[in-house]
C-alpha positions as CSV (number, residue, x, y, z in Angstrom):
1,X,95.2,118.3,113.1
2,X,96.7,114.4,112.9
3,X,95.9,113.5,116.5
4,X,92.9,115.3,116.2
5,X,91.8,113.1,113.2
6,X,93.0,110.4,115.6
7,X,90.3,110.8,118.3
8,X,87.9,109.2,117.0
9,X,86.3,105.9,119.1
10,X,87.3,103.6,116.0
11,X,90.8,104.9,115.8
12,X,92.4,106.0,118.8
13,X,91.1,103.2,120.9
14,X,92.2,99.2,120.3
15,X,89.6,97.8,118.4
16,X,90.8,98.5,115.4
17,X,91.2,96.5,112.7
18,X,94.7,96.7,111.4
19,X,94.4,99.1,108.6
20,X,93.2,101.8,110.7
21,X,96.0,101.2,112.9
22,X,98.6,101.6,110.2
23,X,96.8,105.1,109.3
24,X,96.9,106.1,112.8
25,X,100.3,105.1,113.0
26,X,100.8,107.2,110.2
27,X,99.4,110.5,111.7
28,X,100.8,110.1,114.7
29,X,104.1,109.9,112.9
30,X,103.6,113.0,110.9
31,X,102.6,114.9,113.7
32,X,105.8,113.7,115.6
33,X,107.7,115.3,113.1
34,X,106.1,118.5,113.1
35,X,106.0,119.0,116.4
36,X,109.9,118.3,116.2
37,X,110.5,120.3,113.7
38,X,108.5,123.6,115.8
39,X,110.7,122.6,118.9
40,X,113.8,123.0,116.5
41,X,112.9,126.5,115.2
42,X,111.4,127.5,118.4
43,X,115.3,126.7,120.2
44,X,117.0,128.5,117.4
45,X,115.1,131.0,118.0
46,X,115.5,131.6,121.5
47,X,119.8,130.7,121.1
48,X,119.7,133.7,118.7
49,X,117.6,136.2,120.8
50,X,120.3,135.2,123.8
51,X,122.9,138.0,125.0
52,X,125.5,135.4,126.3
53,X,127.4,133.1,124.1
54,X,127.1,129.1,125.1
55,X,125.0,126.2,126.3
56,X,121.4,127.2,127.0
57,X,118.7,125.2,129.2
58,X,115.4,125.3,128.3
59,X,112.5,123.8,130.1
60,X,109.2,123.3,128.6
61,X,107.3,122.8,131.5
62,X,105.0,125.2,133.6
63,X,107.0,125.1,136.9
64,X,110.9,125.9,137.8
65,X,112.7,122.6,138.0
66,X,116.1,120.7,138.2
67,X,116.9,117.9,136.0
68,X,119.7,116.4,133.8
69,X,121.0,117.5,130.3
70,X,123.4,115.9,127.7
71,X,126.2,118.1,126.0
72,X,129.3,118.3,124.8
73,X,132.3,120.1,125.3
74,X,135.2,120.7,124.0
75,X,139.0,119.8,125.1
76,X,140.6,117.1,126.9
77,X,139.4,118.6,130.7
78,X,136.3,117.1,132.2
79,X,134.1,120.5,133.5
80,X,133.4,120.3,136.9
81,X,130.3,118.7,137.9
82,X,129.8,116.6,135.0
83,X,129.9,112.8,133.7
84,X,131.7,111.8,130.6
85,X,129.1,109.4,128.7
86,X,131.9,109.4,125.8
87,X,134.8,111.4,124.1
88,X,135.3,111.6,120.9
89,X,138.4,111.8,118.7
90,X,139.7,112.1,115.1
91,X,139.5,108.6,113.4
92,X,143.0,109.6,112.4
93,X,146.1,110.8,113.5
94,X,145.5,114.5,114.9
95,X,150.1,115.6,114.3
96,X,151.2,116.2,111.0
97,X,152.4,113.6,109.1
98,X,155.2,114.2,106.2
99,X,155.0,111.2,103.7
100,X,155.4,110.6,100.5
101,X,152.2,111.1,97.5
102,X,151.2,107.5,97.2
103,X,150.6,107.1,100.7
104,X,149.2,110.6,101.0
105,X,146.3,108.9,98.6
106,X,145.7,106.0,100.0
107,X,144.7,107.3,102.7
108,X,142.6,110.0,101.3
109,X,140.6,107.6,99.4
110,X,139.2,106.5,102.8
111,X,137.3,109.4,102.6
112,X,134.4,108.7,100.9
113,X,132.4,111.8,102.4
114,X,132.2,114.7,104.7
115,X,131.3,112.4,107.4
116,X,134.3,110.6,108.6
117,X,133.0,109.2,112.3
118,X,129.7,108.7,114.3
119,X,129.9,112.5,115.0
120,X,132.8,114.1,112.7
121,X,132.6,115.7,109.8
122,X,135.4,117.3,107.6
123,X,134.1,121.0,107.1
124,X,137.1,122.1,104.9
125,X,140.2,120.5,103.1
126,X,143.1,123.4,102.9
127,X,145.3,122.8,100.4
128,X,148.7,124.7,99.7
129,X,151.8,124.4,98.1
130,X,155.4,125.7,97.8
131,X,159.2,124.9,96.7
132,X,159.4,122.4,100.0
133,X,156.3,120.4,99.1
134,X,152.6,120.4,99.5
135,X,150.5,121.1,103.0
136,X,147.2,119.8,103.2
137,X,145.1,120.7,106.8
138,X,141.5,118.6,107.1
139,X,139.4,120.5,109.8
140,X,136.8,118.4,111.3
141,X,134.0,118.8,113.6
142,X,130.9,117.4,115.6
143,X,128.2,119.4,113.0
144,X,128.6,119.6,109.2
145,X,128.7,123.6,109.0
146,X,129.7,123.8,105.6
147,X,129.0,122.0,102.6
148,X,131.9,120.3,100.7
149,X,132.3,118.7,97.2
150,X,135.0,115.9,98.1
151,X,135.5,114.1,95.4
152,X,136.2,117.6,93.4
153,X,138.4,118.2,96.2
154,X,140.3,114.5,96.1
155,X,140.7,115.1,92.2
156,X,143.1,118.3,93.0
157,X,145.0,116.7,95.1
158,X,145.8,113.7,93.1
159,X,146.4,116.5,90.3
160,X,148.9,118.6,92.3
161,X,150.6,115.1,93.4
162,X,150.6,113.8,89.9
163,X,152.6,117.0,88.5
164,X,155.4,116.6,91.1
165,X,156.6,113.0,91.1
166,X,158.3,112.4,94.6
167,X,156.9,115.6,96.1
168,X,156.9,115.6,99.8
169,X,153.4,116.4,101.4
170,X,152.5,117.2,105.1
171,X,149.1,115.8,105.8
172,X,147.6,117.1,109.5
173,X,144.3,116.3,111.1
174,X,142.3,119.7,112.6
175,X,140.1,118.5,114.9
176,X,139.5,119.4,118.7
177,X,138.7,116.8,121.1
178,X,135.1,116.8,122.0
179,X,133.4,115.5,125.2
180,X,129.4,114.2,125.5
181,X,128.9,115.1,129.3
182,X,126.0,114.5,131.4
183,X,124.8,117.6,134.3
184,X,122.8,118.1,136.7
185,X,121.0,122.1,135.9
186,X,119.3,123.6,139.1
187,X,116.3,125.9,139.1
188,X,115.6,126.2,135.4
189,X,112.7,128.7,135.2
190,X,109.0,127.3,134.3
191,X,108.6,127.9,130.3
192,X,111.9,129.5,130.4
193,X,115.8,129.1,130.1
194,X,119.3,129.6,131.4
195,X,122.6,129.3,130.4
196,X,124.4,126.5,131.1
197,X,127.8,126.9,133.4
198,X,129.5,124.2,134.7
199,X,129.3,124.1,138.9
200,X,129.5,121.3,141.5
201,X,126.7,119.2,142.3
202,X,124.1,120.6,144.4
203,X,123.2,117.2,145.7
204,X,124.3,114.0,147.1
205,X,125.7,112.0,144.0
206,X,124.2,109.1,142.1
207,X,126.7,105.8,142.9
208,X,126.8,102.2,141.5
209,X,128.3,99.5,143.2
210,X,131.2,97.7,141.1
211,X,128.7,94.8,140.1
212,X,126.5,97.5,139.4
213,X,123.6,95.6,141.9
214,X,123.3,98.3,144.3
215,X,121.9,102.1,142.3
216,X,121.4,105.1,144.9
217,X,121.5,108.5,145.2
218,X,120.8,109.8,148.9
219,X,117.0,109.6,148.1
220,X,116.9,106.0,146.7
221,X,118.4,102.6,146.9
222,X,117.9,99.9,144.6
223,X,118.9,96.7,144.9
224,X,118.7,94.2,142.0
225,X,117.6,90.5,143.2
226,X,120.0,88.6,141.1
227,X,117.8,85.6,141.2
228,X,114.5,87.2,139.4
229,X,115.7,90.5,138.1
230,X,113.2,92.3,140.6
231,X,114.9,95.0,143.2
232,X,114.1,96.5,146.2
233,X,113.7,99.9,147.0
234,X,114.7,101.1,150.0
235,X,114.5,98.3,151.5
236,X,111.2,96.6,150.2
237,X,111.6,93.9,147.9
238,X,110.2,92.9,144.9
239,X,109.7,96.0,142.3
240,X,109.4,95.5,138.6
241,X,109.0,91.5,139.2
242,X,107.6,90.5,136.0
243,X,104.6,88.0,135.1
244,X,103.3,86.9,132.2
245,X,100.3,85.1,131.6
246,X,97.9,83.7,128.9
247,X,95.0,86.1,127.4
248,X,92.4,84.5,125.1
249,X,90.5,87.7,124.7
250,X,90.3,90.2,122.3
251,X,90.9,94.1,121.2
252,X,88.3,95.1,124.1
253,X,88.8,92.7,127.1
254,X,91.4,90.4,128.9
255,X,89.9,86.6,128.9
256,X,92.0,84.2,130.9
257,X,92.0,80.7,129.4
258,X,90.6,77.8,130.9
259,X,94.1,76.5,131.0
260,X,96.3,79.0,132.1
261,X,100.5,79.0,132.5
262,X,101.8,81.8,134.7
263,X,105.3,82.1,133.8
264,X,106.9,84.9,136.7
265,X,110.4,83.9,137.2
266,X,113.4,84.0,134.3
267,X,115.3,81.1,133.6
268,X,118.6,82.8,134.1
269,X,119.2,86.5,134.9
270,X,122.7,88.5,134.4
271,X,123.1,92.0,135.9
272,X,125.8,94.6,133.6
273,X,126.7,97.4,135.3
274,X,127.0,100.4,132.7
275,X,127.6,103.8,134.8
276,X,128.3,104.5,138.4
277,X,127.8,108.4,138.9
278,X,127.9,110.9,140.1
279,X,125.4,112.5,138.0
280,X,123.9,109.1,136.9
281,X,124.2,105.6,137.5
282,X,122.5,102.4,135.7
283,X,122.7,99.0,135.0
284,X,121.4,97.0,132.2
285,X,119.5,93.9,133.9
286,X,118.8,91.1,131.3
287,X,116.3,88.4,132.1
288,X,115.6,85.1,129.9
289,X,112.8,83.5,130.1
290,X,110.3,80.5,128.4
291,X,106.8,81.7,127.6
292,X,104.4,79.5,126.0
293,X,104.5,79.7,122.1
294,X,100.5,80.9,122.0
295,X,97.0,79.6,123.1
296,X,95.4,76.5,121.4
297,X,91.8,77.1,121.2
298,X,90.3,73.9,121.1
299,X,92.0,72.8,124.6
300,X,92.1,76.5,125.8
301,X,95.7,76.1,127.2
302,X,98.8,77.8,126.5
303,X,100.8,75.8,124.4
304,X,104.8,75.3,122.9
305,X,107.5,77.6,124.0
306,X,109.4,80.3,122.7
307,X,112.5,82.0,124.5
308,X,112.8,85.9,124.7
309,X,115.4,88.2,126.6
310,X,113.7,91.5,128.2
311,X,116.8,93.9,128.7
312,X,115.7,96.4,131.4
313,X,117.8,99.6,132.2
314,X,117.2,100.9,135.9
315,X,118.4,104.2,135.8
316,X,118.7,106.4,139.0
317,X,119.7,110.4,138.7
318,X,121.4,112.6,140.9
319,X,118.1,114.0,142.8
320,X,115.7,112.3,141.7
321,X,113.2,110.3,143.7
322,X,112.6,108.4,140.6
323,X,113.8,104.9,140.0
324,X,113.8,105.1,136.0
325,X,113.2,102.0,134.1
326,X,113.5,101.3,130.1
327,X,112.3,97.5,129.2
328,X,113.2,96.8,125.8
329,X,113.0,92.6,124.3
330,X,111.2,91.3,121.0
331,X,107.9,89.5,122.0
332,X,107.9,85.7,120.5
333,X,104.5,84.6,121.3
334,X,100.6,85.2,121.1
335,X,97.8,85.4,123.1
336,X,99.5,86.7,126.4
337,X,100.0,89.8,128.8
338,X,102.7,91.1,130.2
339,X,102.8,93.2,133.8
340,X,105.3,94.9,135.9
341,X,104.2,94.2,139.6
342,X,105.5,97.0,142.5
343,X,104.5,96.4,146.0
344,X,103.3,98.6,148.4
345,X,103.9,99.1,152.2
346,X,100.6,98.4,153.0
347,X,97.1,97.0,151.1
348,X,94.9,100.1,149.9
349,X,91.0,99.5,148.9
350,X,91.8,102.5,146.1
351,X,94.0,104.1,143.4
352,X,94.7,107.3,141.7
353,X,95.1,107.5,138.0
354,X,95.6,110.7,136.0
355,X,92.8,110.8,132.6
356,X,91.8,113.8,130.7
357,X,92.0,116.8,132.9
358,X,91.8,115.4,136.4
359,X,92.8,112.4,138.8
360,X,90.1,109.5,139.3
361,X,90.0,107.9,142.2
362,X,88.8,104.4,142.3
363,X,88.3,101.4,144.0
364,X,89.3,97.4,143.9
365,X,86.2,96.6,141.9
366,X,84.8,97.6,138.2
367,X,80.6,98.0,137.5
368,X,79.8,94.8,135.4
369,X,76.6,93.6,134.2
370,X,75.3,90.6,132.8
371,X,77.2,90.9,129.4
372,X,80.2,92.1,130.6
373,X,82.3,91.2,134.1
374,X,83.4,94.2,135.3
375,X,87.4,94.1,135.4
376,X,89.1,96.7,137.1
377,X,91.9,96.6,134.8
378,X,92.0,100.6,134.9
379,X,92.8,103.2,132.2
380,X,95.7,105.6,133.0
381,X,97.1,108.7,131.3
382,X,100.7,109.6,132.5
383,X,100.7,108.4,136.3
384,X,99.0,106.0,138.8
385,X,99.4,106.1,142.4
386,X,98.4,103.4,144.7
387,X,99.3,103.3,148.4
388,X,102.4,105.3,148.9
389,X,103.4,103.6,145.8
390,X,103.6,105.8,142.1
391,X,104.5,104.9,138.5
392,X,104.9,107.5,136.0
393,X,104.8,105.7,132.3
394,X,105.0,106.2,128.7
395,X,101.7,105.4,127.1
396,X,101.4,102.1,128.7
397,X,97.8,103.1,129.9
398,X,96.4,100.1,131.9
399,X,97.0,99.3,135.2
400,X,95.2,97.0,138.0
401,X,95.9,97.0,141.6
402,X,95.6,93.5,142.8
403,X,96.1,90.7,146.0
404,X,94.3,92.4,147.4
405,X,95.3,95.6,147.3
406,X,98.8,95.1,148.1
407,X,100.7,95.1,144.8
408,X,100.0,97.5,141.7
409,X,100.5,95.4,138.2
410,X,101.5,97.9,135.3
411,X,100.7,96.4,132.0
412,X,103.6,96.1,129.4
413,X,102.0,93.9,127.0
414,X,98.7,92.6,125.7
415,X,99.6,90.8,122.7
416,X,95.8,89.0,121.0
417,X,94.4,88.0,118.1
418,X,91.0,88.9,117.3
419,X,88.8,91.9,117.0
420,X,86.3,90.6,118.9
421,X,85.6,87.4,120.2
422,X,82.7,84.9,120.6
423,X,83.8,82.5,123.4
424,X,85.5,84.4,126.4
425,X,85.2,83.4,129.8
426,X,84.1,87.3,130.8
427,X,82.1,88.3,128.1
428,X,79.6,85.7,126.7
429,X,78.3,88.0,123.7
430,X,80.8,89.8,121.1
431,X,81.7,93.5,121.2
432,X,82.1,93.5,117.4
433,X,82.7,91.5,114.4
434,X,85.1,88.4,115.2
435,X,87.9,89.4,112.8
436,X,91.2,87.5,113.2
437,X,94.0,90.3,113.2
438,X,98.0,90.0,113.2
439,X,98.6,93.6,114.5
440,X,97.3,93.1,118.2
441,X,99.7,90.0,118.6
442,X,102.5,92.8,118.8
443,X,104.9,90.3,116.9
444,X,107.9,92.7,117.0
445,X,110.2,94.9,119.1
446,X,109.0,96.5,121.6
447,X,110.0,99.1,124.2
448,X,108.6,100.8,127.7
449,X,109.7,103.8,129.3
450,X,108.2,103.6,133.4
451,X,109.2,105.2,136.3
452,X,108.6,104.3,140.2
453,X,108.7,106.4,143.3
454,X,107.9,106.0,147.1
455,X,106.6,108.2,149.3
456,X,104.8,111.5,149.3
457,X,105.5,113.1,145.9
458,X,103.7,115.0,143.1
459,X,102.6,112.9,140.1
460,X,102.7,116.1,137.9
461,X,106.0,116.7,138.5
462,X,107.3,113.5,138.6
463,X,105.6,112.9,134.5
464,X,107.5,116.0,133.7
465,X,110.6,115.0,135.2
466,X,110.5,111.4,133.6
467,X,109.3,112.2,130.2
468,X,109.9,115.9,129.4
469,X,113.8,116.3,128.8
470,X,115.2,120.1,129.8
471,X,116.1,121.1,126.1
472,X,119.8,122.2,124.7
473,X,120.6,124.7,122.4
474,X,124.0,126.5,121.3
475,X,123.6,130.3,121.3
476,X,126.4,132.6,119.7
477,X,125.6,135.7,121.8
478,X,124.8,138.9,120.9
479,X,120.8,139.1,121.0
480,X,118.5,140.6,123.5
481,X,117.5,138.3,126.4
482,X,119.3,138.0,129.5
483,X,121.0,134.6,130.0
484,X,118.0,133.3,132.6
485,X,114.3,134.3,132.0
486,X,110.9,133.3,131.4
487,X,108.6,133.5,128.7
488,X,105.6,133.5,130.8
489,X,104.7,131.6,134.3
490,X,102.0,129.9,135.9
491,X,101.3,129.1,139.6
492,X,98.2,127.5,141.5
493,X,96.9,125.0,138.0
494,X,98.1,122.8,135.9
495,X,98.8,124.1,132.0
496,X,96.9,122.3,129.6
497,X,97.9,124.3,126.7
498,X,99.7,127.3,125.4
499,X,98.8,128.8,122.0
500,X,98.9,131.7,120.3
501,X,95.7,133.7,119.4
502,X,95.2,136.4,117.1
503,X,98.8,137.7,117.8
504,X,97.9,137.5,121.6
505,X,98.6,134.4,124.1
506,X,95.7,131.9,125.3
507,X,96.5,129.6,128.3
508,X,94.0,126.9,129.1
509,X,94.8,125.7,132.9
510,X,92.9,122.8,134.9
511,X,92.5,122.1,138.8
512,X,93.3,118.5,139.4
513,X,92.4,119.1,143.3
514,X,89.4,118.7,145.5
515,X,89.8,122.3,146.5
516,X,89.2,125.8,145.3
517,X,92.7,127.4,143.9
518,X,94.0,130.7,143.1
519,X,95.7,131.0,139.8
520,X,98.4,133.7,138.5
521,X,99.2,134.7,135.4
522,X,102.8,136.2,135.7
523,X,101.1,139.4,136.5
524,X,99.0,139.4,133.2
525,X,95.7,140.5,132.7
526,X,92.2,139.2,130.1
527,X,89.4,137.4,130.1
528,X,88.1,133.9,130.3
529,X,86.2,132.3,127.6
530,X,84.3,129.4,127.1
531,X,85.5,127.1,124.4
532,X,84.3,128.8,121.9
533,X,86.0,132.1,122.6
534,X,83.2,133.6,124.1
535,X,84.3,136.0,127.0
536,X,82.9,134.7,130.0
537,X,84.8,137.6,132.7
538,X,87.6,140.2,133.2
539,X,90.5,139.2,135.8
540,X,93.8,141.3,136.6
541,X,96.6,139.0,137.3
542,X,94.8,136.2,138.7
543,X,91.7,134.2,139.2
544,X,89.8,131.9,141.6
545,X,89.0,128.1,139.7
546,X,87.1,125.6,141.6
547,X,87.7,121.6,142.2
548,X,88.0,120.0,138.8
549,X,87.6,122.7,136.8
550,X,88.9,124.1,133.6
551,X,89.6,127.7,132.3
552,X,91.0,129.3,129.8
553,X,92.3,132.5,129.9
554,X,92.8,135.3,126.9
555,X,95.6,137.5,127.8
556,X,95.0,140.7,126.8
557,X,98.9,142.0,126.6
């Protein structure tokens, strides 16, 4: 119901003024946190209804994929097929220690809490005593099972110490050795889930060179220019080159100024190399550069300077197409826009861009009119493809393919000042009140997730694969479900939605395509209805839906 109460034109959209953004912000954030805490009952859930003890996958998409997952293990051995992202220890010594009562205290009053580490927590505190001295055993762990009153627990000790002046008191550490491992999973069933067993890698391995410049995994090769930060992809230079330049335009439109400074190439780039494989390998490029402090309005130029640092992560995974990138930096200045720039093999005259329900094809050029030039600065929902070039994103929504069609610029940033503006060089009338905002200058840290791949792929799946993780749970055993299944599946649509309905399941599916499909339910049968829940017709298993439509289907068992 909060992103519903989000969808109005005055909210969801830019112009805004900055209260309504901080109440959007707001529902958005509560219904973040709902949805989170569903996805946490909902894995429970499943891990208890699970027949096998261990690790289980779970994929929340549609469709059967392969992807990575993060998890940790227990012991000192590595499991086959895995990458060790970091181990983790007892902050103290794990062998008993005999020593005398004052020491004994000292170093128990370093414990303040139950939480002892990043990830260790002291479950119990076993205490017992004979003729030969006292024998306390702290067992630790990676999750706080059990609740624990320390300081009650601290007190008896330094009672029991207290009443045996020069006792002698063994002191040992309980805590197993835990590893956070990266792995590949194969085939995990569409809305469904398996359980997790270490194996060898099913595919060539991700590697990073030593200066962590050259990323590639059998499917991709990036190179990192160490000159601009950009890198080549299999061979073709120049993706993710990044260009900033002024905007003098408001909440609704981009406005060059009269005066503008293009600033496209960092003052001094260094490349870290952080993992080299084999189940992923990335490098952490950082880029410094000068941008102009903000625009002056009276000269219409870009004016002062300011320094920022934009950290990117380029992140390539054992079978992936993808080239994954992470851009994180805190912007300095006003009045400007950011863009990622990816070059394709050859100049297009169109683009595809996912929005509600379909994929829009368009051309180099927007409709404009005599109040408005049209700027084909395009919306986009989770993907854009232009040429043989796509980039899956994270809400970054704007895109513009541009020199003439031979490079597609992802937006990053539009940082402005006003509601709405009176002087613009595109728009000579206002598209609202000219209110003077802070908000919209996006003075503050900021971070974008984006993705790039080459070549004939999906978009649909590549979204999924770059921003809907395969989930982990811990199951104990002993319920019902077999260790792989699926809750339900769907073949020749995309899902829109999956929702319970008066005790019953109601699947809303959409064609994307420019031909007729054939879509099956996992064998189920029901009706259509309109959106109102009016049955429209019967089907048995499956049903024909035409070019860009939507249907949703009421299963009847």
């Amino acid at each position: 119901m909060e992103v519903v109460r989000n969808s109005a034109h005055d909210s969801s959209c830019a112009c805004s003024i900055d209260e309504v953004v901080d109440s959007v912000l707001h529902r958005y954030a509560e219904a973040r946190q709902i949805a989170d805490g569903l996805t946490t009952r909902a894995l429970k859930a499943l891990a208890a209804d699970v027949s096998v003890p261990g690790t289980v996958i779970v994929n929340a998409a549609a469709r059967a994929r392969s992807g990575m997952v993060e998890l940790e293990v227990e012991g000192e051995e590595v499991p086959v097929g895995t990458q060790v992202v970091r181990t983790v220890r007892s902050p103290f010594p794990t062998g008993a220690m005999t020593m005398k009562g004052e020491e004994v205290m000292s170093i128990i009053g370093e414990i303040r809490s139950q939480q002892i580490g990043d990830s260790t927590y002291i479950n119990s505190i076993d205490i017992d005593e004979d003729d030969d001295g006292i024998s306390i055993v702290v067992r630790a762990d990676n999750r706080l099972r059990d609740n624990l009153l320390v300081d009650e627990v601290k007190a008896d000790i330094r009672a029991r110490i207290a009443a045996r002046p020069g006792v002698t008191v063994t002191v040992r550490m309980d805590q197993p050795v835990r590893q956070r491992v990266i792995a590949r999973v194969a085939d995990v069933p569409g809305l469904g889930w398996t359980t997790w067993t270490p194996a060898p890698l099913d595919v060539a391995p991700a590697t990073a060179s030593d200066d962590g410049r050259t990323l590639s995994n059998g499917l991709v090769e990036v190179v990192i220019d160490p000159t601009d930060g950009s890198f080549s992809l299999n061979g073709r230079p120049g993706f993710d080159r990044l260009v900033d330049g002024g905007d003098q335009g408001d909440t609704y439109n981009y406005s060059p100024p009269d005066n503008d400074t293009i600033v496209d190439r960092p003052d001094a780039v260094e490349i870290v190399p952080l993992e080299s494989g084999p189940v992923r390998a990335y490098t952490a490029v950082k880029r410094t550069y000068t941008w102009p402090d903000r625009i002056d309005d009276s000269s219409r130029a870009r004016v002062g300077s300011k320094t920022v640092e934009i950290v990117t992560f380029i992140e390539v995974r054992a079978g992936e197409p993808l080239v994954r990138l992470h851009a994180m930096y805190t912007n300095p200045s006003r009045d400007h826009r950011l863009r990622a720039m990816f070059p394709l093999a050859a100049a297009t005259d169109r683009s595809h861009a996912e929005c509600a329900f379909t994929v829009v094809e368009r051309g180099l050029e927007a409709e404009g009119g005599p109040h408005e030039r049209g700027l084909p600065t395009y919306p986009c929902r989770r993907f854009v493809q232009a040429g043989d070039v796509t980039v899956v994103h994270e809400g970054l929504l704007e895109y513009e393919v541009i020199d003439g069609g031979s490079t597609l610029a992802l937006t990053l940033l539009r940082a402005t000042g006003m509601l709405s503006r009176v002087d613009m060089t595109y728009r000579p009338l206002p598209a609202g009140p000219p209110i003077h905002m802070d908000g919209p200058q996006v003075l503050k840290a900021v971070e974008a997730r984006y993705a790039v791949a080459v070549g004939d792929v999906d978009p649909y799946v590549l979204a999924d694969d770059a921003f809907l993780p395969l989930l982990t749970v811990e199951s104990e055993g002993g319920g019902s479900r077999d260790a792989e299944g699926s809750a339900f599946t769907v073949e020749g649509a995309q899902l829109s939605a999956l929702q319970r309905h008066s005790g019953g399941l109601e699947a809303r599916v959409f064609n994307p395509t420019d031909q007729e499909t054939t879509v099956s339910l996992d064998g189920r049968s029901g009706w259509l209805v309109d959106l109102r829940g009016r049955p429209l017709q019967p089907f048995d298993g499956s049903f024909t839906l035409g070019p860009h439509a939507i249907a949703t289907a009421r299963l009847s068992d």
